[in-house]
Structure formats: C-alpha cells, structure tokens
TORPAFI-622576 format. One line per 8 residues: their letters; for each residue x negated, y negated, z of C-alpha. Coordinates in Angstrom, 3 decimals, padded with zeros to 6 digits. Example, Ala and Ser with C-alpha at 12.3 -4.5 7.8 and 13.67 -1.06 7.14 Angstrom:
AS> -012.300,004.500,007.800 | -013.670,001.060,007.140
END
This chain:
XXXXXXXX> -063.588,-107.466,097.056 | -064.522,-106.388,100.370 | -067.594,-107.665,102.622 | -070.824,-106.047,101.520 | -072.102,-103.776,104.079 | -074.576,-101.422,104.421 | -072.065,-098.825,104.619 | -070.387,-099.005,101.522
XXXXXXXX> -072.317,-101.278,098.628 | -069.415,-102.481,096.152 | -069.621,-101.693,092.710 | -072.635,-102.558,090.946 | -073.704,-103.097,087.534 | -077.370,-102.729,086.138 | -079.189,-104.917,083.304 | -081.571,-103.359,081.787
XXXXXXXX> -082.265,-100.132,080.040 | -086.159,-099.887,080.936 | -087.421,-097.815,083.595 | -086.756,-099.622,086.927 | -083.089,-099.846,085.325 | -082.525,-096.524,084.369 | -084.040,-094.805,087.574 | -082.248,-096.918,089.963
XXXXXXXX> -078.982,-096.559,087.779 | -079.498,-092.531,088.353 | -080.256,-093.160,091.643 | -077.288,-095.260,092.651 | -075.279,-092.965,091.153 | -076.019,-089.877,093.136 | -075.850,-091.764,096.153 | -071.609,-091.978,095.190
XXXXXXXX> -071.987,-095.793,094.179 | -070.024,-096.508,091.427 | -072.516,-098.025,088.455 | -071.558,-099.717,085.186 | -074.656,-099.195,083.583 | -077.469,-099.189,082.662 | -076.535,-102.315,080.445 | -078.754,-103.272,077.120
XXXXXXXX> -079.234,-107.055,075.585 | -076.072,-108.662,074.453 | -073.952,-106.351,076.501 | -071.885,-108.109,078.919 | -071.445,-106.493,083.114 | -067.596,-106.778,084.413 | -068.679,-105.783,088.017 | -069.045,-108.919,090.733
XXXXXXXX> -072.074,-107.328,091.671 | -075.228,-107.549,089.139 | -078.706,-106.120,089.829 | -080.970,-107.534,086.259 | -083.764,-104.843,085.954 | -085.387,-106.565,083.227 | -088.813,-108.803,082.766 | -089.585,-111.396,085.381
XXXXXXXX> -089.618,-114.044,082.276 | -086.114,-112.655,080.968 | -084.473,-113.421,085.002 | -083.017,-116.838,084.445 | -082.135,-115.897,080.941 | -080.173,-113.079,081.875 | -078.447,-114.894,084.967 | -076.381,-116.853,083.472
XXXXXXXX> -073.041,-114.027,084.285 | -069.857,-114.664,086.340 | -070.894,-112.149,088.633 | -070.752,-113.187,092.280 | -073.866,-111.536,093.525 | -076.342,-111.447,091.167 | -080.110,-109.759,091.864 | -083.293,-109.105,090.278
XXXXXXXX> -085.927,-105.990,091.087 | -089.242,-108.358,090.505 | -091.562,-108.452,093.689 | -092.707,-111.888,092.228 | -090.063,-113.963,091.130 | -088.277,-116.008,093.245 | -084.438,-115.664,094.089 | -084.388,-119.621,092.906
XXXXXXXX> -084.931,-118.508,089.471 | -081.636,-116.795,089.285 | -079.920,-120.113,089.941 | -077.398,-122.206,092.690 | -074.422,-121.185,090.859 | -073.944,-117.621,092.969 | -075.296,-116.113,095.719 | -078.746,-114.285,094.643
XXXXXXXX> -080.641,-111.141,095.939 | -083.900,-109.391,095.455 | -084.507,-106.062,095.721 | -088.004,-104.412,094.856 | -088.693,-100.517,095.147 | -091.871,-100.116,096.914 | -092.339,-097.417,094.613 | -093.922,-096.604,090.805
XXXXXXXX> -091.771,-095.801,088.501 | -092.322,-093.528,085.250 | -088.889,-091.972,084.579 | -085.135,-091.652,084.952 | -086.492,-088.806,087.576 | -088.175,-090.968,089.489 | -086.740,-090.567,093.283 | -086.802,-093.716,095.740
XXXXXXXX> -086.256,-091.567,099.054 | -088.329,-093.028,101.826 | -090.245,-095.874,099.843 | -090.185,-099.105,101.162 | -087.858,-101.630,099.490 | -088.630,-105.592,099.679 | -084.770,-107.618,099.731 | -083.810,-111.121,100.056
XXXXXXXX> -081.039,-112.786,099.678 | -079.905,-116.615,099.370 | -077.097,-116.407,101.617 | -076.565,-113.594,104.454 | -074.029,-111.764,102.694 | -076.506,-111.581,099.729 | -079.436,-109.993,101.687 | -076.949,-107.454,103.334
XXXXXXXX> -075.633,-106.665,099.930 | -079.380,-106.200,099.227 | -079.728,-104.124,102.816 | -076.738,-101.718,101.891 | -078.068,-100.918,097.846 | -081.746,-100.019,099.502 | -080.078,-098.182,102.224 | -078.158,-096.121,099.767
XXXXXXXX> -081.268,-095.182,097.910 | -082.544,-094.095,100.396 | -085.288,-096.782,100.673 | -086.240,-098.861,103.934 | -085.574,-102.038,103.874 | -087.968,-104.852,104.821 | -086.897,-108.814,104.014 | -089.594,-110.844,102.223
XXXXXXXX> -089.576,-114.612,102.007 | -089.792,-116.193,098.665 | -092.863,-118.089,099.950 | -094.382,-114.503,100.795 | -093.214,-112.643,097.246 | -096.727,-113.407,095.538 | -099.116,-112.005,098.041 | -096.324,-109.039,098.867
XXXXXXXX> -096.436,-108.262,095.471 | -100.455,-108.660,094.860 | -100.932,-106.165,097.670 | -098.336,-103.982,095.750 | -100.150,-104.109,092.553 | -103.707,-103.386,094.336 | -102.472,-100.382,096.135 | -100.758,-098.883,092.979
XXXXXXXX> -102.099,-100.494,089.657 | -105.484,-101.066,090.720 | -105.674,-097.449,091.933 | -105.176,-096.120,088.767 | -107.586,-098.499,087.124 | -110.228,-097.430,089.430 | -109.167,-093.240,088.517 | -109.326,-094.567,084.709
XXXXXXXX> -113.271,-096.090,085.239 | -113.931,-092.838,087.144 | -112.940,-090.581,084.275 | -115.180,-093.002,081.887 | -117.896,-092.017,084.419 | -117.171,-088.265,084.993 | -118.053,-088.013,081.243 | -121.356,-089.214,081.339
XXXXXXXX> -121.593,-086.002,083.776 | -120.281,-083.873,080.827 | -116.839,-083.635,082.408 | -113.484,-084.132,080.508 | -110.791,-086.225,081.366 | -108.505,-083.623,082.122 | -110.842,-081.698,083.633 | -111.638,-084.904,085.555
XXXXXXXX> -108.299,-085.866,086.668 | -107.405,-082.061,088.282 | -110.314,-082.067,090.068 | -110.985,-085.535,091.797 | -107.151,-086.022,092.234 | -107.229,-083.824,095.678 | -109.853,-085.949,096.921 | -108.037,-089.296,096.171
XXXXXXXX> -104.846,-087.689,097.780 | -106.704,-086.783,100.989 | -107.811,-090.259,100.673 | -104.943,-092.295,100.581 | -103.895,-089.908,103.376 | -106.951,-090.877,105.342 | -106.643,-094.267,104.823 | -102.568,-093.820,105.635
XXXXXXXX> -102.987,-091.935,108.833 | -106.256,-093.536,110.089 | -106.627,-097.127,108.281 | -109.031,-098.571,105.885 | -112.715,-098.902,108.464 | -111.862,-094.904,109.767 | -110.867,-093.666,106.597 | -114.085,-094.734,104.560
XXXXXXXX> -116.898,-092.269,103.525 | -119.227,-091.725,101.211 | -123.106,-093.653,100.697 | -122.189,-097.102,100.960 | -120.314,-096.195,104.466 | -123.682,-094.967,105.706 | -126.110,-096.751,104.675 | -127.609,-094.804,101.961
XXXXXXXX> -128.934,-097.550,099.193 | -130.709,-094.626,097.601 | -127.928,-092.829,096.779 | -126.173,-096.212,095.353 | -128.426,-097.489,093.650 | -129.030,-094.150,091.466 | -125.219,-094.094,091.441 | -125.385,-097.914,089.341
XXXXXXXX> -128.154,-096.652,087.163 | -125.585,-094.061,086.057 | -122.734,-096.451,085.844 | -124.981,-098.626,084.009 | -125.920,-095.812,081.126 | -122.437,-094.524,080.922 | -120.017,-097.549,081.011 | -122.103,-100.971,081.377
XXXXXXXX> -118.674,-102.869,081.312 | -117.977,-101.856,084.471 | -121.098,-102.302,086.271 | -119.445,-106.078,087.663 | -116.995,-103.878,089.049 | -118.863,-100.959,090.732 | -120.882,-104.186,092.174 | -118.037,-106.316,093.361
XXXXXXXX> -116.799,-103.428,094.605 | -119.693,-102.308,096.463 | -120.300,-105.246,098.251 | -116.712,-105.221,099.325 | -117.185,-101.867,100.337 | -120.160,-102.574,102.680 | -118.730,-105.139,104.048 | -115.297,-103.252,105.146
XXXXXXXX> -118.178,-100.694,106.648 | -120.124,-103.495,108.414 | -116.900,-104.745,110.025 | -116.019,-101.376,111.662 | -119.473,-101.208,113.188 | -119.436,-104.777,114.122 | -122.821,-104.929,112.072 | -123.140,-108.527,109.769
X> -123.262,-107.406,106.111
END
C-alpha cells in the first residue's frame, strides 16, 4: 500500500451502519474513494484502512481488526482507546448529521492521529470530503467536543423550550418553528460575522428588567420546569452584556 497522502486516501472501509456511517460512506464515495461499506455488527472489513462510525462505548470493542490504520468519528474518545496494536486516527465532522444526504462540504473536521502517517491519513479523508481540517489533542477532545455539543445540541434544546413557550402565546409548534427560525438564522449569522458581545440583543442586552421579569412570569405559567434555565441563562446573558460594556454584572 502506498503512503497516505492527502492527495489520494487509500481504500477505506466504514463500521457502522448509523448515520455518521452511512453519510460519510456516501460521501467518500462521490469524492472517487473507493469504500467497502458501510459495514454492520459481525461483518468483518478487508481494507487496511478502517474508519469505526459506531458508539463511543462500542470503539475498543470494535478495534480489535487487522487493519493497519484504524479510526473512530467520536469528538470525545480518545485515539488510546482504539489500542497500541496499529496506528490510530480520529476524525470528527464538525457537522450534524440526520441522513445519508447529509453533505460535509466546508464543515470543519477535528483529526488526530497516533503516528504522523495516521493524522495525514486523517488530513487526506477530511480533505476529500471536503471538510477543513484542524488537529485536536486527545487532552483537548472533551472541551472540543463540549463546545460542539453547546453550539449544536444545546441550540436545539433551547428552540424545543421556546416552542413550549410560544404555546402559552397560543402559537403551534409548527407554526412556531417557521416563524422564529429566520430570526435564529440571522442570529447565528450575527454572532458568526460579528461575535458573541456585538451580536447580542434583546432586554437583557439593554438593561430592561421590566421586560424580563414579565418575560419569567410567563415562563413561569407556561413551563415552570424551565424557569432554572431561563434564570441560569439570564444571568449568563447579562453578564456576556456587562463584559462588552466593561460594566461589573
């Protein structure tokens, strides 16, 4: 087998018929790699080049293959937990993934590798996804991936707790969603362009207790279970504000 490069990944073979698996499997695919794949349990990869696309607690399970490289697509795990015996690499999609469809063109992609040929195996698989590479520690992987999760999962919790709100306001869900979802794009495109202090608004940005408190008297009739979160979130809120006006909170 030749030297990985970023010019021409080897053939690779994907683990795991979930979602990560099956999009990357599609996407490697129409970027001319050749792809055994995607693999289910029991089934056994032939290529020297195995990316496992399946649960972080299923890694070191599933790494036990003759494979020379082997990788894993968890932003968490550690390359460690694939094992000495081969040289391991990590490679995470900066990107959320609900489909084969799903495209990876111009998302970020976190690699690592355990020897340099590893991470520029890694390098060359992102690069033919179209992704940008960045390297990430294993020492780093937790807090990488916690900022991942807040930015994407957290985001949708918060759009889920507004919907629960919009309700009280006689609003459905659906109707919800299609009409606060241009405001949270222009938002994240705010906050993209311009960074968090510039790209916050609204009553808590300016001062206006009024206004917030008769917003958690509504939170409060409509979905008390949240009301710890509206408040933590609050406070974090006016404290973002009162470090972009250099005011103490």
């Amino acid at each position: 087998m030749t030297r990985p490069s970023s010019s021409k990944p080897p053939r690779l073979a994907i683990v795991g018929r979930g979602r990560v698996g099956t999009a990357l499997a599609r996407a490697f695919t129409a970027a001319g790699l050749e792809v055994e794949g995607p693999l289910g349990r029991g089934e056994t990869p032939s290529a020297d080049v195995v990316l496992l696309c399946v649960p972080d607690a299923e890694i070191a399970g599933s790494a036990r293959l003759e494979a020379r490289f082997v990788g894993h697509v968890s932003g968490a795990t550690p390359l460690t937990a694939i094992g000495a015996e081969r040289a391991a690499f990590g490679l995470h999609p900066l990107q959320t993934v609900t489909g084969p469809e799903t495209s990876f063109a111009g998302c970020g992609c976190a690699i690592g590798g355990s020897t340099p040929e590893a991470l520029e195996l890694a390098r060359g698989l992102s690069l033919a996804a179209g992704m940008e590479p960045f390297e990430i520690d294993d020492s780093a992987r937790p807090a990488y991936h916690a900022a991942a999760s807040i930015a994407s999962n957290f985001v949708v919790t918060l759009e889920g707790m507004a919907e629960r709100v919009a309700s009280a306001a006689g609003i459905e869900p659906e109707d919800a969603r299609r009409m606060l979802s241009p405001l949270v794009r222009q938002t994240v495109d705010n906050w993209a362009a311009l960074g968090p202090a510039a790209a916050l608004t609204g009553p808590v940005a300016r001062g206006d207790e009024l206004s917030v408190a008769r917003q958690r008297k509504a939170v409060a009739d409509a979905a008390p279970d949240l009301l710890p979160v509206f408040d933590a979130l609050v406070v974090a809120t006016r404290a973002m504000a009162a470090r972009s006006t250099g005011i103490a909170a």
